[in-house]
Backbone as JSON, one array per atom type, in Angstrom:
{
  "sequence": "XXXXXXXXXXXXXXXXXXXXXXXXXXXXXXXXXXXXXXXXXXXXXXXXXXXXXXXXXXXXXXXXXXXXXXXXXXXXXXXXXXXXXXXXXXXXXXXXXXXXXXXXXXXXXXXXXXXXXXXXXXXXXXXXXXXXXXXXXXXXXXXXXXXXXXXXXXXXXXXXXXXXXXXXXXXXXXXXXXXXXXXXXXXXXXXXXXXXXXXXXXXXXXXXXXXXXXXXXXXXXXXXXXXXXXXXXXXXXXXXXXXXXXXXXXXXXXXXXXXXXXXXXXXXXXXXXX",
  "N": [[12.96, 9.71, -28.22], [11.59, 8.39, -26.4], [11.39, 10.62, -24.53], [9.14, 11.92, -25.83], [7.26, 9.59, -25.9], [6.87, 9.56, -23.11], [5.38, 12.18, -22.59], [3.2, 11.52, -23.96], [2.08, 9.85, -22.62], [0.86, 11.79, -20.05], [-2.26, 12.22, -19.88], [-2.73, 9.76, -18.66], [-1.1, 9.67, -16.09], [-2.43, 11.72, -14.93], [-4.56, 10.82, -14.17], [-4.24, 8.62, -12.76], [-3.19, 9.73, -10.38], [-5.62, 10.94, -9.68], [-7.22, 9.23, -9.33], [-5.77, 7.97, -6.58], [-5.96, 10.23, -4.95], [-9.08, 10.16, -4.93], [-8.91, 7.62, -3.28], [-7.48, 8.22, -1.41], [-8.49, 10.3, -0.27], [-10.87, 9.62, 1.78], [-9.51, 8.61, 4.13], [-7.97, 10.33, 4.65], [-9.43, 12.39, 5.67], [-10.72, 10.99, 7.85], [-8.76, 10.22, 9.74], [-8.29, 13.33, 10.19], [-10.81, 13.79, 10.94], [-11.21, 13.12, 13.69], [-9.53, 14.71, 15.17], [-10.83, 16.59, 15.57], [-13.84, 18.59, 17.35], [-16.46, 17.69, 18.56], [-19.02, 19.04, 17.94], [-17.73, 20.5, 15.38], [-17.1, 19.08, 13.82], [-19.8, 18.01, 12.66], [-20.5, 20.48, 11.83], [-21.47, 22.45, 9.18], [-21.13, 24.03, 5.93], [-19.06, 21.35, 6.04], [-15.36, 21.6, 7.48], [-12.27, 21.13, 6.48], [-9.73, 20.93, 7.9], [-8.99, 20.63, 11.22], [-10.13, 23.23, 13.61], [-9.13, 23.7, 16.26], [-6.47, 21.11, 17.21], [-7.57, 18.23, 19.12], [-7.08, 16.04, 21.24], [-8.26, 14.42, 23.04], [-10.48, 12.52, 22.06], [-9.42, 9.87, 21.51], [-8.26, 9.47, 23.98], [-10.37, 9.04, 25.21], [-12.06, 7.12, 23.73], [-10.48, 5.07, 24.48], [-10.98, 4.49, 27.15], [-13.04, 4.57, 27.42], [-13.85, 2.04, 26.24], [-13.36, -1.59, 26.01], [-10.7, -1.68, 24.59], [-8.37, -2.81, 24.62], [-8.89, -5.8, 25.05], [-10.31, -6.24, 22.62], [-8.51, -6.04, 20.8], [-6.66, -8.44, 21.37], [-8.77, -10.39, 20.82], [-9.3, -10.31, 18.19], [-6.92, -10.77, 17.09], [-6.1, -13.4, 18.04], [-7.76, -14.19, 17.23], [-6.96, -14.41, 13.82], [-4.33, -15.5, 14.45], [-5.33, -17.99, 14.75], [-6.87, -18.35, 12.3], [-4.5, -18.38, 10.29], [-2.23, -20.2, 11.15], [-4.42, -22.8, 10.6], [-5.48, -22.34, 8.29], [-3.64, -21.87, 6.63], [-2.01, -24.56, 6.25], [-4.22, -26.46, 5.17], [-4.69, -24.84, 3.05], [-2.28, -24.93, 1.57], [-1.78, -27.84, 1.72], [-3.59, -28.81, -0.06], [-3.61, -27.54, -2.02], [-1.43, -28.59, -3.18], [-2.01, -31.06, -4.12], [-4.0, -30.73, -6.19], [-2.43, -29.5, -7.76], [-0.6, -31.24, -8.43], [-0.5, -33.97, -8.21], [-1.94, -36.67, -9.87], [-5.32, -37.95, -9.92], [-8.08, -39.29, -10.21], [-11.25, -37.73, -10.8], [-10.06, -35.25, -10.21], [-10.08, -32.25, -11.24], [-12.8, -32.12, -11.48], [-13.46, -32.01, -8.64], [-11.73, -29.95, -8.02], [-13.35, -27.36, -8.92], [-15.8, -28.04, -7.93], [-14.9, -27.08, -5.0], [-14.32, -24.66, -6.22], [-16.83, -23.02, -6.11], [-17.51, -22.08, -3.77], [-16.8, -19.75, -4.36], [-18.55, -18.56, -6.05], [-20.76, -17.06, -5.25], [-22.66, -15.07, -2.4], [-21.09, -14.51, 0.56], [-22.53, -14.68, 2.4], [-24.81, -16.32, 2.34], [-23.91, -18.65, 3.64], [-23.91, -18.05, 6.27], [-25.99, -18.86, 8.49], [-25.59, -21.77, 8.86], [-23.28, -21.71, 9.52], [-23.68, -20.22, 12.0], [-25.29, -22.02, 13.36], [-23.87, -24.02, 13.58], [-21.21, -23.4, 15.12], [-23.38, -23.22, 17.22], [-23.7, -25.71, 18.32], [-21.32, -26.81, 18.18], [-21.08, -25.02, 20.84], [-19.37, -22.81, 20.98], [-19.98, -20.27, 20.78], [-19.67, -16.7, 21.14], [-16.9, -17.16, 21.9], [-13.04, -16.95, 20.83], [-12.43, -19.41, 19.27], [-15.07, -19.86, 17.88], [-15.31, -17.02, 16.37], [-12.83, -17.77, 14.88], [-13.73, -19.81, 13.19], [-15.79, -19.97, 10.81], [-13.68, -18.75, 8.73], [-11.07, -20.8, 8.17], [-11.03, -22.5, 6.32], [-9.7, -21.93, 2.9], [-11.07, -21.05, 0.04], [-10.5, -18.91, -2.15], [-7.0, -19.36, -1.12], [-6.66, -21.65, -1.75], [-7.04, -21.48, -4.55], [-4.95, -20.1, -5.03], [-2.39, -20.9, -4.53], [-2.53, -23.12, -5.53], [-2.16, -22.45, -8.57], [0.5, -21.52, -8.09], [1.94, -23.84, -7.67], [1.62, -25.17, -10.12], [3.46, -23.72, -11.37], [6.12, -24.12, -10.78], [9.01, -26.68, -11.95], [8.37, -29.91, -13.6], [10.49, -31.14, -13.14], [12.06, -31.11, -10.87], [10.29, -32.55, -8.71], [10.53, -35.59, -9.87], [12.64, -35.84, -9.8], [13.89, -35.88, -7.23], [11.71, -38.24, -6.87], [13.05, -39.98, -7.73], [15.12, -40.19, -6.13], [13.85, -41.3, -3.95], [12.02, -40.24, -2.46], [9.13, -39.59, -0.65], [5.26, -38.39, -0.94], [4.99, -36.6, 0.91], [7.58, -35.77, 2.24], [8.44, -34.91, -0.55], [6.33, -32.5, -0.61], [6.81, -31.14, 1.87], [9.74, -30.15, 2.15], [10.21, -29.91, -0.06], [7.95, -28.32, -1.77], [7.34, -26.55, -0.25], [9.47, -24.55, 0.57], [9.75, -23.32, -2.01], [7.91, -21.95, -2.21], [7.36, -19.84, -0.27], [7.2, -16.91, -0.62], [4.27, -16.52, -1.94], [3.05, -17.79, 0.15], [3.34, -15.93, 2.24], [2.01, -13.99, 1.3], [-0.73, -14.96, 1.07], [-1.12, -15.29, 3.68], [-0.97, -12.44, 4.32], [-3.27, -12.03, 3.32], [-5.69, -13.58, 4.48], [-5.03, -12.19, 7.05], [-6.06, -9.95, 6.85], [-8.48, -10.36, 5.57], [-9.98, -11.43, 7.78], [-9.06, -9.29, 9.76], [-10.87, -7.32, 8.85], [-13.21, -8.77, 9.11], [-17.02, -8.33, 9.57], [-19.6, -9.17, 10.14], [-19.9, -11.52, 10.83], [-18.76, -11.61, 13.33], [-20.48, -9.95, 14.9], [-22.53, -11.75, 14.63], [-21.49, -13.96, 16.29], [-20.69, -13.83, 18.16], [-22.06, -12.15, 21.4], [-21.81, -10.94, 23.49], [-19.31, -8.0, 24.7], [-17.46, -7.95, 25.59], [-15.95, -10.14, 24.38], [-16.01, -9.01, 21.4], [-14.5, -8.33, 18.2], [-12.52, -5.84, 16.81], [-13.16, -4.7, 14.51], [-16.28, -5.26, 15.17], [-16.47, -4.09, 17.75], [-16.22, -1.27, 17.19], [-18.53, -0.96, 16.59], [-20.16, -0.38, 18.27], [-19.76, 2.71, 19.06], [-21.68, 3.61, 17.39], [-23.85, 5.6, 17.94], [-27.6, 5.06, 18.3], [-29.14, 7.08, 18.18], [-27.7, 9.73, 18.12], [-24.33, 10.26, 17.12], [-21.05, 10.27, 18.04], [-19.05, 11.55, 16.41], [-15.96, 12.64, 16.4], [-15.05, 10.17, 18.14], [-15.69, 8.04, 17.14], [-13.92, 8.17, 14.88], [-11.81, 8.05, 16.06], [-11.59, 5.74, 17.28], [-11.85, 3.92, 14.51], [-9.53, 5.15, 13.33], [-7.49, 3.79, 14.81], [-7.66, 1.3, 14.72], [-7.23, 0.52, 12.33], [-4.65, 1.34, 11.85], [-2.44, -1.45, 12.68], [-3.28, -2.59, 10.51], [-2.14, -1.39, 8.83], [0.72, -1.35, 9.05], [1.3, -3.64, 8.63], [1.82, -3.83, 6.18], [3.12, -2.36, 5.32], [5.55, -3.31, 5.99], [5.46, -6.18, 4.55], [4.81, -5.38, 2.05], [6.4, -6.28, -0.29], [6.86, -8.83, -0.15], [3.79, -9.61, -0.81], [2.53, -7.95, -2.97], [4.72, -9.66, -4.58], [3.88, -12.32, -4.27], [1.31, -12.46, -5.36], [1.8, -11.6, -8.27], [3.48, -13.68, -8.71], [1.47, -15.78, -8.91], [-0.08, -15.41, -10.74], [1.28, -16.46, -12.9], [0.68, -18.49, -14.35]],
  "CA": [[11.72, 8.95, -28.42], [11.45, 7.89, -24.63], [10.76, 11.74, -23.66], [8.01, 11.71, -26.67], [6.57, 8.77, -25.08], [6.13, 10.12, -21.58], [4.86, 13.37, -22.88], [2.02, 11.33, -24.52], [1.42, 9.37, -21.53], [0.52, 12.51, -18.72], [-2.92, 11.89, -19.4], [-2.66, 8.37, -17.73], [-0.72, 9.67, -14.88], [-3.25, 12.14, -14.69], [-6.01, 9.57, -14.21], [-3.94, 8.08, -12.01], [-3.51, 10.93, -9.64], [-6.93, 11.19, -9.43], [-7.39, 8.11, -8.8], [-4.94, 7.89, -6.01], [-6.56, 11.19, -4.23], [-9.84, 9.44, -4.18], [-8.71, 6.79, -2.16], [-6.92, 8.63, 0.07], [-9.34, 11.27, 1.0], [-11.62, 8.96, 3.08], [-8.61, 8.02, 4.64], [-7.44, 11.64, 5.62], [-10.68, 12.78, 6.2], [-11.36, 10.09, 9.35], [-7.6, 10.93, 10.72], [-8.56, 14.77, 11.22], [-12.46, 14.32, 11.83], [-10.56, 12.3, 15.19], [-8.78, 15.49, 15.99], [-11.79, 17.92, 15.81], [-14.77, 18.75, 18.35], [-17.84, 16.91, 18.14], [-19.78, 20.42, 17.3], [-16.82, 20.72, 14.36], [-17.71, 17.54, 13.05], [-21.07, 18.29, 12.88], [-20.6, 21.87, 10.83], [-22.08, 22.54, 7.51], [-20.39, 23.18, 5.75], [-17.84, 20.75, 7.13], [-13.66, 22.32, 7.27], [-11.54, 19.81, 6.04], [-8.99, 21.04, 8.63], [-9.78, 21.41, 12.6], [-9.83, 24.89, 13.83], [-7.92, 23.56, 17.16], [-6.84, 19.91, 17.24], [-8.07, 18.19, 19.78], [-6.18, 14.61, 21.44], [-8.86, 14.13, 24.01], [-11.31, 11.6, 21.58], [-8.54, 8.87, 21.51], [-8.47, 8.89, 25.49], [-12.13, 8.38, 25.56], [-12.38, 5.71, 23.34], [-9.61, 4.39, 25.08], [-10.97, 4.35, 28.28], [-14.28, 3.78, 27.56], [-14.3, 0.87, 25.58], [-12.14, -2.29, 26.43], [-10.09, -1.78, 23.0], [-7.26, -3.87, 24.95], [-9.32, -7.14, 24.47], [-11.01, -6.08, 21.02], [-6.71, -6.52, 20.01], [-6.58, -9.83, 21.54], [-9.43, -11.44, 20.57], [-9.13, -10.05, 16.86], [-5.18, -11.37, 16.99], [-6.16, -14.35, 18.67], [-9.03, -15.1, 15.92], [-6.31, -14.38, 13.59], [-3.32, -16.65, 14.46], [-5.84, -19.15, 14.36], [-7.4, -18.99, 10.84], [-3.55, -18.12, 9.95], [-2.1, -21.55, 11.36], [-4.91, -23.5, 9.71], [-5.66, -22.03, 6.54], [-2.02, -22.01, 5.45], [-1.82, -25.7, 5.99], [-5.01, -26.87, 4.34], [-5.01, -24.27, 1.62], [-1.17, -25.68, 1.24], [-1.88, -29.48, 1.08], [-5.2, -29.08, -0.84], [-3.65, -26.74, -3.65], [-0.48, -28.96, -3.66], [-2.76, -31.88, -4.62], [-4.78, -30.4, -6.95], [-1.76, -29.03, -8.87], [0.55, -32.23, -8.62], [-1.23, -35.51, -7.76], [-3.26, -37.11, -10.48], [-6.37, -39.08, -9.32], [-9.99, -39.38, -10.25], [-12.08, -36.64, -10.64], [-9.63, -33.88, -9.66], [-10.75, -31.25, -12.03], [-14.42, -31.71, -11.26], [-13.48, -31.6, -7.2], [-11.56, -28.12, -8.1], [-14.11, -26.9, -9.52], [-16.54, -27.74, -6.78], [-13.98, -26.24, -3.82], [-14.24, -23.14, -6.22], [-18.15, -22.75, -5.87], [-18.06, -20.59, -2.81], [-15.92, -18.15, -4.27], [-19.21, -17.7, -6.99], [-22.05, -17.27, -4.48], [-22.36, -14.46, -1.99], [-20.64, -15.4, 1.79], [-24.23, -14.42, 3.79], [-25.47, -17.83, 2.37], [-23.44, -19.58, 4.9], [-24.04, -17.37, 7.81], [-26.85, -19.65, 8.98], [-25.27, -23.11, 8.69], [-21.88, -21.54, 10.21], [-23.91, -20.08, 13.13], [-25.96, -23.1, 14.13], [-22.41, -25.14, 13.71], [-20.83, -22.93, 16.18], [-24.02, -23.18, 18.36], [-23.75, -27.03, 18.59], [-20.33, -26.42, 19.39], [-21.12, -24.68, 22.29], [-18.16, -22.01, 20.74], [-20.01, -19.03, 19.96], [-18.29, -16.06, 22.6], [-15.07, -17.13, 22.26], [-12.27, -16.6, 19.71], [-12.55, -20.69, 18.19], [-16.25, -19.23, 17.47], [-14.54, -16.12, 15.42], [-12.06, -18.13, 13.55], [-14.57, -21.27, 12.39], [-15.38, -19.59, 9.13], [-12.02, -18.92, 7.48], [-10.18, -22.23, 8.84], [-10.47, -22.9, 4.7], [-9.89, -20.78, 2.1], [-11.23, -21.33, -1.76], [-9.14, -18.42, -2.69], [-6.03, -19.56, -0.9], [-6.12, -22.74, -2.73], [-6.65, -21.52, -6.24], [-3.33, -19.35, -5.45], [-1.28, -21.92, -4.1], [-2.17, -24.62, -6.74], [-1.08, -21.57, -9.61], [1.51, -21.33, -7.61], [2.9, -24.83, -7.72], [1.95, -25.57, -11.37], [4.68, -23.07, -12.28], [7.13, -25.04, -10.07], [9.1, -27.34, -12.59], [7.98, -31.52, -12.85], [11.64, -31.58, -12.96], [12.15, -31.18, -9.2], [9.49, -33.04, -8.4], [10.67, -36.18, -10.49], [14.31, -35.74, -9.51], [13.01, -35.76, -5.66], [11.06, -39.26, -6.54], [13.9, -40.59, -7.93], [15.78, -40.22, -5.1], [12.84, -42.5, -2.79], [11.11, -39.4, -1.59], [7.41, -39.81, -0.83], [5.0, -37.33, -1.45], [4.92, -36.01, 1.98], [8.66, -35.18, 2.2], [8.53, -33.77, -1.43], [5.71, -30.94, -0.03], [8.01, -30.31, 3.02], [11.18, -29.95, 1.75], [10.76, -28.78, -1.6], [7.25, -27.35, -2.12], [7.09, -25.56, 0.61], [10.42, -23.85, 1.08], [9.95, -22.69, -2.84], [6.51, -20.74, -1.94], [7.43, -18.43, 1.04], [6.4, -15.57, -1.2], [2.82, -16.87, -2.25], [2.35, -18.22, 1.52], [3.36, -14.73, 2.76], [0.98, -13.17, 0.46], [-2.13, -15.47, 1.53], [-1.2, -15.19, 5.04], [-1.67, -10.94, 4.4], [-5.0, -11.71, 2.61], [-5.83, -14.23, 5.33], [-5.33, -11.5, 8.38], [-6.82, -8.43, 6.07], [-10.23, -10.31, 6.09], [-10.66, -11.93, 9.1], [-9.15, -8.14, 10.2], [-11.91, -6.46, 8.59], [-15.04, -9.2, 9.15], [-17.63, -7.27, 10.29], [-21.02, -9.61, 9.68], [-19.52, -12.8, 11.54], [-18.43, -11.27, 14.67], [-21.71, -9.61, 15.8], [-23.8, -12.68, 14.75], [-21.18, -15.0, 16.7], [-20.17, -12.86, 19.78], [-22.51, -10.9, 21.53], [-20.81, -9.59, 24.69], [-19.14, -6.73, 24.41], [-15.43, -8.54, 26.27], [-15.69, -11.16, 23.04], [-15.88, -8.51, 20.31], [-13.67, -8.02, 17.5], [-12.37, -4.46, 16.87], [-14.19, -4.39, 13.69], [-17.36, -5.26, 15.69], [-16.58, -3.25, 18.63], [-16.6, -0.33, 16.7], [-20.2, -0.29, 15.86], [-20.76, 0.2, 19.55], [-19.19, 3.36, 19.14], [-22.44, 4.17, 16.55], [-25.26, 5.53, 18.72], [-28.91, 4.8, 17.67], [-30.08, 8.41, 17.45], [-26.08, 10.4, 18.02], [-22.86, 9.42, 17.13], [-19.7, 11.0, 18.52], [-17.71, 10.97, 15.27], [-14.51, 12.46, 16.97], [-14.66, 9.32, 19.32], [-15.7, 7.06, 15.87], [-12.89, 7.98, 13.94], [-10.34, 7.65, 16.28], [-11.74, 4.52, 16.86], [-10.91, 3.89, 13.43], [-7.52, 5.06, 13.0], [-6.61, 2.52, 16.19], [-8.25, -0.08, 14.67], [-6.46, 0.78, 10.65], [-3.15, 1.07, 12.35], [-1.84, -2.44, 12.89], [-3.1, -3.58, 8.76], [-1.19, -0.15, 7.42], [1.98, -1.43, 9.66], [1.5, -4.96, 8.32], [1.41, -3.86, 4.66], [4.47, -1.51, 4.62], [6.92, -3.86, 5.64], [5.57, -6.75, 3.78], [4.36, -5.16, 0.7], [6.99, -6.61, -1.32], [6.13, -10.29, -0.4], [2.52, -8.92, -0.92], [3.12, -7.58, -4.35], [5.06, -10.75, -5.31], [2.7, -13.56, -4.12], [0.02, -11.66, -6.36], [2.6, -11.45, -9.49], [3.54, -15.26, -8.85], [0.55, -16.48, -8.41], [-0.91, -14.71, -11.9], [1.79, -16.29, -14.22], [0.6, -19.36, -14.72]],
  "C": [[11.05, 8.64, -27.08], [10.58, 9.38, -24.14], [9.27, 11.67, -24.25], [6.98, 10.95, -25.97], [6.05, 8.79, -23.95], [5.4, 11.33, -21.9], [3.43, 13.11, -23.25], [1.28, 10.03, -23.35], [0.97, 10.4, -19.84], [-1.04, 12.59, -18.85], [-3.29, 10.34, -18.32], [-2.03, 8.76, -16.43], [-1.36, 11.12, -13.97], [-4.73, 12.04, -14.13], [-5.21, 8.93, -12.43], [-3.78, 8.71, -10.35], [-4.42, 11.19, -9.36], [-7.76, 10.15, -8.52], [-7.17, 7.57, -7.17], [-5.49, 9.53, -4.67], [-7.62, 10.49, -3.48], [-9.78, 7.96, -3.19], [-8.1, 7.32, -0.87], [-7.73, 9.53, 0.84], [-9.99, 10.71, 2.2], [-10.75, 8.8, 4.61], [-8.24, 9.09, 6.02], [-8.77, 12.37, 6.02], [-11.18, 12.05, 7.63], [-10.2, 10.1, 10.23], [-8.0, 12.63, 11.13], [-10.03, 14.65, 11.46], [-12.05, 13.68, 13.04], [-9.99, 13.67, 15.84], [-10.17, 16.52, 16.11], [-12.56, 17.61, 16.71], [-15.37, 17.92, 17.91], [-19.05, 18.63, 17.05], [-18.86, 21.14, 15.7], [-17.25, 20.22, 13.36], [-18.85, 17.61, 12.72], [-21.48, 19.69, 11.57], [-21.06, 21.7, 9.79], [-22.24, 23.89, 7.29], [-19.36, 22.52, 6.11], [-16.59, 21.77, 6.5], [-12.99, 21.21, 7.29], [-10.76, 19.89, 7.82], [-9.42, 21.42, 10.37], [-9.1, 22.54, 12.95], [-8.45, 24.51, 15.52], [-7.96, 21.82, 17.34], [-6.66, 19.56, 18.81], [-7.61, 16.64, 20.0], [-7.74, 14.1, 22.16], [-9.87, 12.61, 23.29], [-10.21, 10.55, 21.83], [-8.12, 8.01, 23.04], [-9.48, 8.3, 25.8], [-12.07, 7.68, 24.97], [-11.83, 4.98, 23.95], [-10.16, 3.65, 26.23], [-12.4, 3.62, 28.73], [-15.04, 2.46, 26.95], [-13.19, -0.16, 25.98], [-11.12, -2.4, 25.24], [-8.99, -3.0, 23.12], [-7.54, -5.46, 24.72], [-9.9, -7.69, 23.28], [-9.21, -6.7, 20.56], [-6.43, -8.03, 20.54], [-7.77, -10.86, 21.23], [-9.16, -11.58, 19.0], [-7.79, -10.91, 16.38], [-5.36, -13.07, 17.05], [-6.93, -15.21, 17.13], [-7.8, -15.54, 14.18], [-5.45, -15.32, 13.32], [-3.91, -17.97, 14.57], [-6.03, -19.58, 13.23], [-6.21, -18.92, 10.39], [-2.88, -20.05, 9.91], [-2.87, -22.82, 10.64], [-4.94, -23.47, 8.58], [-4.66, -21.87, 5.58], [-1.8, -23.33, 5.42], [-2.77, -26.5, 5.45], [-4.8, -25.96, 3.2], [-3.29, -25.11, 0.97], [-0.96, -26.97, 0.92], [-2.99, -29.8, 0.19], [-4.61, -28.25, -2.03], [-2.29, -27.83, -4.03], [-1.13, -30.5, -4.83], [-3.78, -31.67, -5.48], [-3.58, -30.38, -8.11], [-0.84, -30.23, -9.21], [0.78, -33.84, -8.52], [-2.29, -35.99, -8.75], [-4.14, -37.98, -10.1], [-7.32, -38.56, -10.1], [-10.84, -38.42, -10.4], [-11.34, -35.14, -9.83], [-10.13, -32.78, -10.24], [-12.16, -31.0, -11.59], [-14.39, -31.66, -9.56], [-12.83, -30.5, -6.96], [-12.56, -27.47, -8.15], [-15.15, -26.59, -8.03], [-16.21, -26.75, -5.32], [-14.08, -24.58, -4.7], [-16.06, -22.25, -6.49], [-18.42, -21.6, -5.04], [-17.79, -19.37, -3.28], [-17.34, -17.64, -5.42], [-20.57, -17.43, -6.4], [-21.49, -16.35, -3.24], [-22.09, -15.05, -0.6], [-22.0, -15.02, 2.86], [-24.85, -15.72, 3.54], [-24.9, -18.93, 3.32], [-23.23, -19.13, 6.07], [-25.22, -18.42, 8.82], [-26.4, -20.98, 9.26], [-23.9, -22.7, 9.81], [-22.22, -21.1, 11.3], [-24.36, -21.63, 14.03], [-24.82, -24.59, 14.32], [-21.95, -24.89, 14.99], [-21.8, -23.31, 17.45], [-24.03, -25.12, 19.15], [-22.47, -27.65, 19.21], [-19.95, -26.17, 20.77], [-19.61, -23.68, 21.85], [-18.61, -20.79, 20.19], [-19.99, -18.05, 21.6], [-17.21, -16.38, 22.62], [-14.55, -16.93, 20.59], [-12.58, -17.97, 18.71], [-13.84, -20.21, 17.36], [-16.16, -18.39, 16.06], [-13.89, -16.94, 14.4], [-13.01, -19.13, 12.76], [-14.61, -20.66, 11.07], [-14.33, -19.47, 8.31], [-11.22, -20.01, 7.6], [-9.75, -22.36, 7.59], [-10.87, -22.09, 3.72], [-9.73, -21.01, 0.79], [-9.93, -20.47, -2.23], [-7.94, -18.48, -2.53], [-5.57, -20.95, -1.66], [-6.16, -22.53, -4.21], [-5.22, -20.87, -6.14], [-2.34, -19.93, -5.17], [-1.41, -22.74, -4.99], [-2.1, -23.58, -8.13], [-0.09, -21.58, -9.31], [2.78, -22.62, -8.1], [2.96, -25.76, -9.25], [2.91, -24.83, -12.32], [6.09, -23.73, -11.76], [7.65, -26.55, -11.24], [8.86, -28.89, -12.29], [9.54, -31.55, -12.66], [12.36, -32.2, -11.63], [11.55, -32.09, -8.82], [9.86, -34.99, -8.88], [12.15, -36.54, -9.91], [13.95, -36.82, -7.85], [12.86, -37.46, -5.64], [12.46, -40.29, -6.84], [15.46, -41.46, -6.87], [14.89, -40.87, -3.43], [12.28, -41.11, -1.86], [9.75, -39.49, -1.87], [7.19, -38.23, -1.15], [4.74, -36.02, -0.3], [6.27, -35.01, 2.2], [8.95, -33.83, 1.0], [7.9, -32.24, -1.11], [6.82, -30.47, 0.88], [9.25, -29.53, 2.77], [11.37, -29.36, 0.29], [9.47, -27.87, -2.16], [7.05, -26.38, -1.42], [8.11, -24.47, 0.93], [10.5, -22.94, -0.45], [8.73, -21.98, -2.77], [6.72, -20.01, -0.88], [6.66, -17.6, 0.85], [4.93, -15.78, -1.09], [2.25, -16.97, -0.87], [2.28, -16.51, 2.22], [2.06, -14.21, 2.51], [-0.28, -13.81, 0.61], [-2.17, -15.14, 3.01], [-1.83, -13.8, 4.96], [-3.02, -10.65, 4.19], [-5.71, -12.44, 3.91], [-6.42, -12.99, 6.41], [-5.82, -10.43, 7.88], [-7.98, -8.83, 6.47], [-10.38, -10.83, 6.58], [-10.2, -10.13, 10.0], [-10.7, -7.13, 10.58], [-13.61, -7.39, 8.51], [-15.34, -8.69, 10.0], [-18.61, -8.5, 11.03], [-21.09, -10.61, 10.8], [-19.26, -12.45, 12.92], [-19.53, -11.15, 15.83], [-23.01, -10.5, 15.86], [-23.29, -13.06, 15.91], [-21.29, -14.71, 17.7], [-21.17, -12.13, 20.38], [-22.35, -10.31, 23.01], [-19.68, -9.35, 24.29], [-17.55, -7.13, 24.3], [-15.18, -9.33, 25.24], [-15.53, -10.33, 21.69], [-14.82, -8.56, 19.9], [-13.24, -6.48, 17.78], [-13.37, -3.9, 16.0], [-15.65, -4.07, 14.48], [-17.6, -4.17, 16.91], [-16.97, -2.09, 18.36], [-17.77, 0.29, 16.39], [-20.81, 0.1, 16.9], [-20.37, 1.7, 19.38], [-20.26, 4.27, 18.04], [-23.59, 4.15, 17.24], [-26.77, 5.39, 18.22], [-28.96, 5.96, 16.99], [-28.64, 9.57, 17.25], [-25.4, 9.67, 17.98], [-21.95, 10.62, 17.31], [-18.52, 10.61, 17.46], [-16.39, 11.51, 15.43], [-14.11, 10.55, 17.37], [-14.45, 7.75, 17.71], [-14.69, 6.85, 15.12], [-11.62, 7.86, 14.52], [-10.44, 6.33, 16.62], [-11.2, 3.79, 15.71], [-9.9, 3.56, 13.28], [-6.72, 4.03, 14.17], [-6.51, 1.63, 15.77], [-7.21, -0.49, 12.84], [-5.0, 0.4, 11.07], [-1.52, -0.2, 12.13], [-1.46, -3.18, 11.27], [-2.37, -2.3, 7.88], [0.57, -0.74, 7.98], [2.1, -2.56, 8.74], [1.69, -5.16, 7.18], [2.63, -3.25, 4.42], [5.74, -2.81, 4.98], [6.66, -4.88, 5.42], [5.02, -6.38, 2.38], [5.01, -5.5, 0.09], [6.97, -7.99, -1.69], [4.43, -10.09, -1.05], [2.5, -8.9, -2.55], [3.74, -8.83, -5.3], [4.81, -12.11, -5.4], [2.1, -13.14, -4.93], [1.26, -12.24, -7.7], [2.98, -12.75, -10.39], [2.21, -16.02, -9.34], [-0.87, -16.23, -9.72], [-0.04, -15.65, -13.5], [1.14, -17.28, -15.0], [-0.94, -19.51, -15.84]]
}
């Protein structure tokens, strides 16, 4: 019955296969347009494959762009919104999910507003913040926007309404405030979930594009994301030099995904049951 059953499922893994191509072509398509000529790149019709591959684009970008400080400012911006946004999205979802007061429901609700309204509506308010600051060029500049994260608190307060009152009750019983209880017992039973915001966390502050080139605009402050667009000439573009750009810049979030994809995978899974 089992074989039956797979036999009548190879259109689905047929779909799926398909599926699974189109994502990857882009992928493999911007790893070898890096190895080909510029005049290769250029062909029509294009050759998937380069006729001789070619290392030399990867030096030039190298050399000609500061890529070494695009990785530290990007990192830098990073371990910032990382550090914050796990400890507000962590005490703001724990209190949503476990603290009754006053109008909690209708102050969820409100905290989940941004997530229904597109993020360019607060490009204006978040620049002229920064500018009053006196923090736009530097990395604090970069991180200001993500510091707090709507979607990190709806997944942390799913998170902790699957967490039994039992614990929680036990805990009080035993003269623990509500400070200790987060420390010691909500926090050491979310690893997974925290993991799994932290990945979403450094994915899109990885990949903001929009925020960088408003905030930053010398060249030594860019992101990588942002840097990259230097690398797109007005009237030519050198799409050897572009795509190995690219693959430099892809590198670090394909490393960061294989050896946590299983926290990854099971923050998501958690974080759905409830």
């Amino acid at each position: 019955m089992q074989k039956g059953i797979q036999r009548h499922n190879w259109p689905v893994y047929v779909l799926l296969a398909l599926g699974c191509i189109i994502m990857v072509f882009p992928f493999l398509w911007s790893v070898l347009t890096s190895f080909k000529t510029l005049n290769e790149s250029l062909k029509v019709p294009p050759t998937f494959l380069p006729v001789s591959w070619q290392f030399s684009s990867y030096t030039d970008v190298v050399t000609a762009y500061p890529f070494l400080m695009f990785f530290i400012n990007t990192f830098g911006m990073i371990i910032i919104r990382l550090a914050i946004t796990l400890l507000i999205s962590a005490m703001a979802a724990y209190a949503f999910a476990r603290i009754p007061f006053f109008g909690r429901g209708m102050l969820f609700l409100l905290c989940l507003i941004p997530m229904m309204v597109p993020s360019q509506i607060f490009i204006y308010p978040q620049y002229m913040l920064a500018v009053k600051l006196k923090i736009t060029n530097s990395v604090l500049g970069l991180a200001l926007p993500g510091i707090a994260s709507t979607f990190g608190i709806f997944m942390l307060r799913q998170h902790f309404m699957t967490i039994p009152d039992s614990l929680e009750e036990a805990a009080i019983l035993d003269g623990c405030g509500r400070g200790r209880i987060f420390i010691n017992i909500m926090l050491p039973l979310s690893k997974t979930p925290l993991v799994s915001l932290g990945i979403f966390t450094a994915l899109f502050a990885y990949k903001d594009l929009m925020w960088p080139l408003i905030c930053n605009t010398k060249i030594e402050a860019m992101t990588l994301s942002s840097g990259l667009a230097y690398l797109q000439g007005q009237y030519t573009t050198k799409y050897p030099q572009l795509m190995a750009g690219s693959v430099i810049a892809m590198l670090p979030m394909i490393l960061l995904f294989i050896v946590l994809q299983r926290q990854f995978v099971g923050g998501i899974a958690t974080a759905g049951l409830k």
